[in-house]
C-alpha positions in Angstrom: -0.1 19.4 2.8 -0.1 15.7 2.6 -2.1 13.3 4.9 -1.6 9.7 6.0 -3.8 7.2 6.6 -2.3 4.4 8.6 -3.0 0.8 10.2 -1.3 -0.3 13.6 -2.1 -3.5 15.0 -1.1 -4.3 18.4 0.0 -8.2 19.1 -1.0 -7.5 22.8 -4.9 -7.4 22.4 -5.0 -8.8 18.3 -6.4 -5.5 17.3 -6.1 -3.6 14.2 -6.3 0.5 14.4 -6.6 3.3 12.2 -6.2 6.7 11.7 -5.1 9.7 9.7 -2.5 12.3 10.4 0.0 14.7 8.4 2.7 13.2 10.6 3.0 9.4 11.0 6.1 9.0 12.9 5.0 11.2 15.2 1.9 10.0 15.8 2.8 6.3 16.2 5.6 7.8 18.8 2.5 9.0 20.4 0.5 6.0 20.6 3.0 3.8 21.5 3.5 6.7 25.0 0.5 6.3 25.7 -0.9 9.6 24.6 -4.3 8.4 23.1 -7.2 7.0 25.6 -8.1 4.1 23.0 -4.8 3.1 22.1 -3.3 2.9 25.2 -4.1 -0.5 26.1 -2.5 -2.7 23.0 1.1 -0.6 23.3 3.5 -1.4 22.0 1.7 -0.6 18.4 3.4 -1.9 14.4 3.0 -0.2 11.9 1.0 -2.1 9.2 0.4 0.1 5.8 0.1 3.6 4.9 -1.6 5.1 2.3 -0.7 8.9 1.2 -3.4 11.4 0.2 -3.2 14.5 -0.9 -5.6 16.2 1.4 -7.5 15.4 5.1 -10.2 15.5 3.3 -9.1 12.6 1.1 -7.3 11.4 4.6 -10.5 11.3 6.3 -12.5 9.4 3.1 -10.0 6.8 3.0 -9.5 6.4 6.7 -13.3 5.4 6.5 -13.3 1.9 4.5 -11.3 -0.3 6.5 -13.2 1.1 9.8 -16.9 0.1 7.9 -15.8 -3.1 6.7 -13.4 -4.1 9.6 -9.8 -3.6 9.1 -8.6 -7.3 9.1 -11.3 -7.7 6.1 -9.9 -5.0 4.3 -6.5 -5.2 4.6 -7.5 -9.5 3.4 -8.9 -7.9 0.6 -6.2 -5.3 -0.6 
């Protein structure tokens, strides 16, 4: 099964998010509803970049760098 990592930013709070998932639509539908606590807030969410992997395990790796080295700084640096 294939995995997503994705960045959202939200112009409301000037905020960068990530995450990992096997469905992105579906889980951006779900962020921008309000379904997620931490994401809530910044609604309505943009889709920034995706990266495909080829496992979660990959997914969850990836999903990693931007989140240590701050997500503006990496997507600056990609």
């Amino acid at each position: 099964m294939e995995y997503v990592v994705y960045i959202l930013f939200s112009e409301k709070l000037g905020r960068y998010y990530t995450g990992s998932t096997s469905d992105v639509k579906k889980r951006i539908k779900v962020h921008n509803q309000g379904g997620k606590k931490y994401t809530t807030k910044g609604i309505p969410w943009i889709l920034i970049k995706t990266y495909n992997c080829a496992s979660r395990s990959e997914a969850v790796r990836l999903e990693r760098n931007p989140k240590k080295r701050g997500i503006k700084r990496y997507l600056d640096e990609d």
